[in-house]
ROTI-280682 format. One record per residue: x, y, z of N, C-alpha, C in turn. Coordinates in pm, whole numbers, plus 50000, padded with zeros to 5 digits. Layout:
XYZXYZXYZ;...
END
This chain:
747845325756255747915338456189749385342256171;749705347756041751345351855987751445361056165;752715365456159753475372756252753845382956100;753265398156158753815407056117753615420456198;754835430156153754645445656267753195451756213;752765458956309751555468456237751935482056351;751525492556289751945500456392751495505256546;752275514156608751335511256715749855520356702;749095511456791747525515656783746935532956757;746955539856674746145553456743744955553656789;744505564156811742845564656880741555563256748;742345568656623741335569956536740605552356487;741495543356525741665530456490740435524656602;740475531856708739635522856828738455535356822;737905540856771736585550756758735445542556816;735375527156783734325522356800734095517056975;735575511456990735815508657128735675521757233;736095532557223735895546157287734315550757296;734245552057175732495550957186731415538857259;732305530657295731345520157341731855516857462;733155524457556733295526957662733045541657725;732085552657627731815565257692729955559657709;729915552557621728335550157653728315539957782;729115532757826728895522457931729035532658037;730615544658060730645553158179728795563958157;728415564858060727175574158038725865568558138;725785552158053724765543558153725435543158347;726435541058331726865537958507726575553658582;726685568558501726765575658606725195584258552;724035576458485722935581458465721715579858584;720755587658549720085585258652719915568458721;719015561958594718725551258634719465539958730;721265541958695722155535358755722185540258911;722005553458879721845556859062721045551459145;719935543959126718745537259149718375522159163;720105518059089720125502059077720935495859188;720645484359184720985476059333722375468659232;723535468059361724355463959347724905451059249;723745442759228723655432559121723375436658985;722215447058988722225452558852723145459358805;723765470558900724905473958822726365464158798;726345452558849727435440258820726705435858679;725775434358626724815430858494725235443058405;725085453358428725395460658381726905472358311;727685465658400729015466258345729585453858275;729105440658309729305426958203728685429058073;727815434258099727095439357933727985443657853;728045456057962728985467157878729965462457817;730455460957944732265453157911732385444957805;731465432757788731865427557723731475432857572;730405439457552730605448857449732035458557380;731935460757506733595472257464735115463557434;735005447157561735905437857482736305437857329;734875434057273734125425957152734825441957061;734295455657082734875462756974736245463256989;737305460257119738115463457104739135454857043;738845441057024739155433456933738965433656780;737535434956750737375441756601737845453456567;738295461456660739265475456601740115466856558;741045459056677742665454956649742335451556503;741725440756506741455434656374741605440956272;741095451556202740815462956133742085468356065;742545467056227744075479956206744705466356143;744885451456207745985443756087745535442155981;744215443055899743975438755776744465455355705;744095459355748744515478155678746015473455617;747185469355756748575473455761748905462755715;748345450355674748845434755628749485434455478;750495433455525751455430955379750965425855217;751075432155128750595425955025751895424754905;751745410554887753035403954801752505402154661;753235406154595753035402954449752485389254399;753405380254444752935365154442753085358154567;752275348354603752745338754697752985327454678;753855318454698754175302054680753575293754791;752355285154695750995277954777751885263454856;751555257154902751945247054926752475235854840;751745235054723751725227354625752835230154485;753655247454552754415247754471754195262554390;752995262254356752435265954256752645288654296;752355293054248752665307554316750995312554236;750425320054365748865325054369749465340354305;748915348754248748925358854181748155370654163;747375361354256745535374754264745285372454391;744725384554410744095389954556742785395554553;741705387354655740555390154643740145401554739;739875411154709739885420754804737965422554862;737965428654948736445424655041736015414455055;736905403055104736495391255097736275392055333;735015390455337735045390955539734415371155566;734385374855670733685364155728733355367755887;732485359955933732305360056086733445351456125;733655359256307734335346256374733995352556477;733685338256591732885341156691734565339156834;734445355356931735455354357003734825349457136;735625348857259735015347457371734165362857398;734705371757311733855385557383732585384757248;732245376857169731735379357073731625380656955;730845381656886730795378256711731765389556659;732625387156571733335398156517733945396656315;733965407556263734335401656092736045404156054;736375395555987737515393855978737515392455816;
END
């Protein structure tokens, strides 16, 4: 991946990650968690967690395609200079925390 600055992170950028670490503290201090045996709640923060990983990587993500430089032309390998930009172009890519679009 190019090396470029993006700025630093605000909160509005991670909405999804915040929201998906107030619902994990919601499940840990709800009834049901009061009630679970020490293994379930270890199941139950790996869930989480790795949920809240998984958005907090697809935020980052987000924020560099937003802030990613756009050049008039680029010079391909072959010489040649590209001139168009396909815009909404995603794909999947699968992280260690999970499926995420890029």
């Amino acid at each position: 991946m190019p090396c470029y600055t993006i700025s630093l992170p605000s909160l509005d950028c991670y909405e999804g990650a915040i929201a998906q670490f107030v619902q994990l503290l919601e499940t840990l201090s709800g009834e049901q968690a009061q009630h679970a045996t020490h293994g379930e709640i270890e199941a139950l923060v790996q869930q989480g967690g790795m949920k809240l990983l998984c958005e907090m990587v697809q935020s980052h993500l987000e924020q560099r395609a937003r802030e990613e430089p756009r050049y008039a032309s680029v010079i391909g390998a072959d010489g040649y200079p590209r001139t168009h930009h396909r815009a909404g172009c995603t794909r999947l890519l699968e992280t260690r925390f999970g499926e995420v679009t890029v």
